[in-house]
LUMZA-77988 format. One record per residue: x, y, z of N, C-alpha, C in turn; residue in one letter. Coordinates in steps of 0.1 Angstrom, whole numbers, plus 5000, padded with zeros to 4 digits. Atoms other than C-alpha are relative to their C-alpha. Layout:
XYZXYZXYZa ...
END
This chain:
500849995013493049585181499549864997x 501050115005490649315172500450004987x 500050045013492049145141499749834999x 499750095002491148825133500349894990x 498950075012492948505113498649944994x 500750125003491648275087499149865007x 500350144989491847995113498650055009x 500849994986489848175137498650004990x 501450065006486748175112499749854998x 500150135006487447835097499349935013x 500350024987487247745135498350025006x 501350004998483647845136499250024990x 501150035010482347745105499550134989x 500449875005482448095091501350034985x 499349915009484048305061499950135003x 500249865001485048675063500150034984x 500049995014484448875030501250044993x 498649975006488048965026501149975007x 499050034992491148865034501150134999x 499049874999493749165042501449924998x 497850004998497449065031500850105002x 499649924995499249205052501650014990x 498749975005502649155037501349985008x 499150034992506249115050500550185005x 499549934996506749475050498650135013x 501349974991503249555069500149935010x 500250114994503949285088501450065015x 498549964995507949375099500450165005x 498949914999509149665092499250165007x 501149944989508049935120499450124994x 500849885007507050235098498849964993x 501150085005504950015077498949975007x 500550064991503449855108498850125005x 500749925000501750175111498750034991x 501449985011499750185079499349895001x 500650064999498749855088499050035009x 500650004987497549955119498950084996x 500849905005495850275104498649904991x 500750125006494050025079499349905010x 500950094990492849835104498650075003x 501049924994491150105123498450044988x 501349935008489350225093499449824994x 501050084998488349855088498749915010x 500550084984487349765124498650134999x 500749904997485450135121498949984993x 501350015009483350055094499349885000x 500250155000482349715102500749854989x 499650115012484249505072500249875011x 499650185001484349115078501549984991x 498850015012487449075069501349875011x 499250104996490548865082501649974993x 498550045003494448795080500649845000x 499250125001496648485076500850005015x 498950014988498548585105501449874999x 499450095002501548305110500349944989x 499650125014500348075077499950144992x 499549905017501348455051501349945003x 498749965001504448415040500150074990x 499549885014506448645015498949914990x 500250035010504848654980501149964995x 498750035003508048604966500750084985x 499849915014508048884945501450064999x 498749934998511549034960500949904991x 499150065002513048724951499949934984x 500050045015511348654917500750124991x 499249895004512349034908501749984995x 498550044999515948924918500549914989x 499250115013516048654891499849855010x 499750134995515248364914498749935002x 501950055004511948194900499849875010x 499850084988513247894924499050015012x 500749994987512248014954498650124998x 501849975000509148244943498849895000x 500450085001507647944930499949935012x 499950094984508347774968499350075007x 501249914991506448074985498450014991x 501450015005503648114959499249875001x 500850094998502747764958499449975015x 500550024990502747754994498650095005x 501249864999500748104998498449954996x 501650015008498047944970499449855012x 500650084987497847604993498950005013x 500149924992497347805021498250065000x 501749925008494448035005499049904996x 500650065002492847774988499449915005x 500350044990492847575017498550085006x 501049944992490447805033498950104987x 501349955006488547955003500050134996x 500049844998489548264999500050044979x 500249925016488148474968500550144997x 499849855003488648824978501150055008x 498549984995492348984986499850205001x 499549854999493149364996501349995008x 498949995000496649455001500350165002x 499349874996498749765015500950044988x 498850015008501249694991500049984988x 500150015016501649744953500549894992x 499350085003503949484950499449855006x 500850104999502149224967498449974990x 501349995008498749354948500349924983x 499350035016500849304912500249864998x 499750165003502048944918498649945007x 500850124996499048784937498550044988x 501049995012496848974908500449914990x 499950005011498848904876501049884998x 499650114998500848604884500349905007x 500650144993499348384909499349904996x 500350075004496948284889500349884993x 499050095011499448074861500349885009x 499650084996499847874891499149965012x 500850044994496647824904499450035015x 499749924992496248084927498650114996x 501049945010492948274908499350085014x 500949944989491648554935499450154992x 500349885002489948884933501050135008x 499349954993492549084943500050184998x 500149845000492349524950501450015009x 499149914991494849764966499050065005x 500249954987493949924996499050124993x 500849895003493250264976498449974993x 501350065004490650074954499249975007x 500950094991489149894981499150135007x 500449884993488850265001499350114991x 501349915011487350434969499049974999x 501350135003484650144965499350095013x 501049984986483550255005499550144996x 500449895000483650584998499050074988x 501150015004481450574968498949975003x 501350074995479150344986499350075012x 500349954997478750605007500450005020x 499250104989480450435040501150045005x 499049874990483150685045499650094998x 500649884995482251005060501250065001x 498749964992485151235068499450125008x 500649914989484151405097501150085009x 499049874994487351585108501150074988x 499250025013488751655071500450135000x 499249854997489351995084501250015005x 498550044996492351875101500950044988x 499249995011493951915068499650124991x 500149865009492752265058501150084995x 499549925001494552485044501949894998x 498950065003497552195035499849944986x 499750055013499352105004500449855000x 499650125002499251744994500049974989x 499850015010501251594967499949844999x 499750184998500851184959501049984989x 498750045007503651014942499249844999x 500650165006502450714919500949885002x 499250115000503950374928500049894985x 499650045012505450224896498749835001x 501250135002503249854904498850055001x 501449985002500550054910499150064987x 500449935015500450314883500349934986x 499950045015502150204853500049834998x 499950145001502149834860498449954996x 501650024998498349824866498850104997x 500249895005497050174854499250015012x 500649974993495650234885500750195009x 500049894994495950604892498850105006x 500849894994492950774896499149935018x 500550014989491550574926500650115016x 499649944993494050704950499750155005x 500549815001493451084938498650065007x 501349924992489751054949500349955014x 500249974980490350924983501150085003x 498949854992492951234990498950134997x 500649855001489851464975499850025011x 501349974989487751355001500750115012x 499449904985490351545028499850154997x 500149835003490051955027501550045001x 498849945008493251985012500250034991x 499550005017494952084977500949934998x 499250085005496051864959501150014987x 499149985014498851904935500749894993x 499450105006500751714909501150004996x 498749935004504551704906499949964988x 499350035013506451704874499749874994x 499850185005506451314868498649925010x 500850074994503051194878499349924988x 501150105009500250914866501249904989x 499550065008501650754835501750024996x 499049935000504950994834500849935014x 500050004988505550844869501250005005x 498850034999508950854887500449915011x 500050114989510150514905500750095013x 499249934988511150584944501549974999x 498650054999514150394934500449845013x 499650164990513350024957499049944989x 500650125009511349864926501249884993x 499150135002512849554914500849935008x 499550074990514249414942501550125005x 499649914997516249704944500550085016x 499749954984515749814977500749915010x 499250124989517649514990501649974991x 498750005000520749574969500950114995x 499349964999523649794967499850094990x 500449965012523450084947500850014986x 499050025004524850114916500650144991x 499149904999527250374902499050124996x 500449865007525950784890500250105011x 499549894995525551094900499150065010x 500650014990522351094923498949895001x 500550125000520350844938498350084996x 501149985005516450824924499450075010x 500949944990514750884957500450145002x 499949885001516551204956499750094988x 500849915011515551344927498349945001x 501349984997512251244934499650115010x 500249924991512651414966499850194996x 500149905003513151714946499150074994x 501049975009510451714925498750035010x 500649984987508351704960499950145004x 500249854999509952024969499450134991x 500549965010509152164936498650024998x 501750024998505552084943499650105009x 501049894991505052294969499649955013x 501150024991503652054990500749965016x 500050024980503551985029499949855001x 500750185000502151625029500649894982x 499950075008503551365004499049884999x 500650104997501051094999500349864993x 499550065009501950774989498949845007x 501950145000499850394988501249895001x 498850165003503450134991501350055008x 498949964990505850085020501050034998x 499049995006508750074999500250154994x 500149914997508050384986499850125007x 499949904989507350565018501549995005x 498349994994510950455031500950104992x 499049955006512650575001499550174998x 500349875001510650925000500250055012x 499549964982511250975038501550005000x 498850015007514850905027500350144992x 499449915009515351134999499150175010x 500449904993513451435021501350035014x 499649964992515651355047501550084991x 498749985007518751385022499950164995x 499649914998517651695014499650115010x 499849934984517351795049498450115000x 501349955002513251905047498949895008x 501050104992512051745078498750065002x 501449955004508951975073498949914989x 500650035009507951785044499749845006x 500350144991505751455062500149934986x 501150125005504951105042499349955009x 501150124997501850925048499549964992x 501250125006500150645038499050054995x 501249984999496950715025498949975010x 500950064988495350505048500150085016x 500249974987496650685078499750154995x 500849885001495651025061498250005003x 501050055001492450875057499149995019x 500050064986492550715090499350155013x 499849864998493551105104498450064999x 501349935004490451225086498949985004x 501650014990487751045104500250005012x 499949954987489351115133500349815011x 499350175000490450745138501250035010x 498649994994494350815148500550204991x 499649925006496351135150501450004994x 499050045006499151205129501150134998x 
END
């Protein structure tokens, strides 16, 4: 796949019009590694100018600011804004909710000031502009798709309806569980959460999410944040409903113009 870095523009005198942060968990973790990839495709397909950090990203440091440890966020963000500002960068799109939330709403305070979208925003924008087509959106006839709001996305940022229109565009139905938009229910890895131990009750969140899934009806879970695809892949598996997929948006998307199959 043809991606290329910051450096490699700077290197010839050029700017792309967006930089893609990829993230540590777009970056690492191999389920993830997929919606990046998907994302790609549908950038490489459409022509975007666009460009990664490759090597100079590191973490935002939002796991570790969540955690209580303003220390070392402060040591990755300042480096991150260096980094960026070094090379000029105005416009950010991200996979990830949680990278979208801190390099939007508290980068700036520290001199960090970008135009920053989520992925779904970014892929609404094309598809108003008339720039996505979906030319195999039959693939998905006759399937139920439910999306599950990511807490940084939805209620942190009130960003729900973008997502809803890029899942119209597929020839599926869309439904809405119990706890959606502003109602929303966390997957259970926000707050740094997903990196510690659980703590005492009577069931874990991603499973009652999981249930509210089944309750929907639907076939396809759609979700926009890695963290929440682990823990919904998780609570589906917990209750033993390996019929019921997650995907990314982006690789449904992806799916739909006939990009990658899934």
């Amino acid at each position: 796949m043809e991606v290329k870095t910051m450096a490699d523009y700077a290197a010839n005198g050029d700017k792309p019009d967006v930089l893609f942060w990829v993230g540590c968990a777009g970056s690492f973790d191999q389920r993830a590694q997929k919606v990046t990839r998907a994302f790609v495709k549908i950038l490489n397909h459409l022509g975007i100018k666009f460009a990664v950090l490759g090597t100079e990203e590191s973490c935002t440091g939002d796991p570790a600011k969540r955690a209580g440890n303003e220390f070392v966020y402060q040591m990755l963000a300042l480096q991150n804004i260096e980094v960026m500002n070094g090379y000029g960068v105005q416009n950010i799109v991200t996979t990830c909710p949680h990278c979208f939330n801190i390099l939007k709403n508290e980068y700036p305070s520290l001199g960090g000031k970008y135009k920053v979208k989520h992925h779904t925003q970014f892929l609404q924008e094309l598809i108003d502009q008339g720039k996505i087509k979906i030319t195999e959106g039959g693939s998905f006839k006759g399937k139920t798709i439910t999306y599950h709001d990511s807490c940084y996305l939805g209620r942190a940022n009130e960003v729900y309806e973008a997502p809803r229109k890029v899942l119209e565009q597929l020839d599926a139905e869309l439904v809405e569980m119990k706890s959606c938009k502003t109602r929303g229910l966390c997957c259970g890895a926000g707050g740094a959460q997903m990196f510690k131990e659980d703590e005492k009750g009577t069931m874990r969140i991603n499973e009652a999410r999981a249930i509210e899934v089944e309750e929907s009806g639907a076939e396809i879970v759609a979700a926009a944040c890695p963290f929440c695809s682990t823990m919904l892949s998780d609570g589906m598996k917990v209750r033993n409903r390996p019929d019921v997929k997650v995907f990314d948006i982006a690789e449904l998307l992806a799916a739909g113009q006939g990009l990658e199959t899934i």
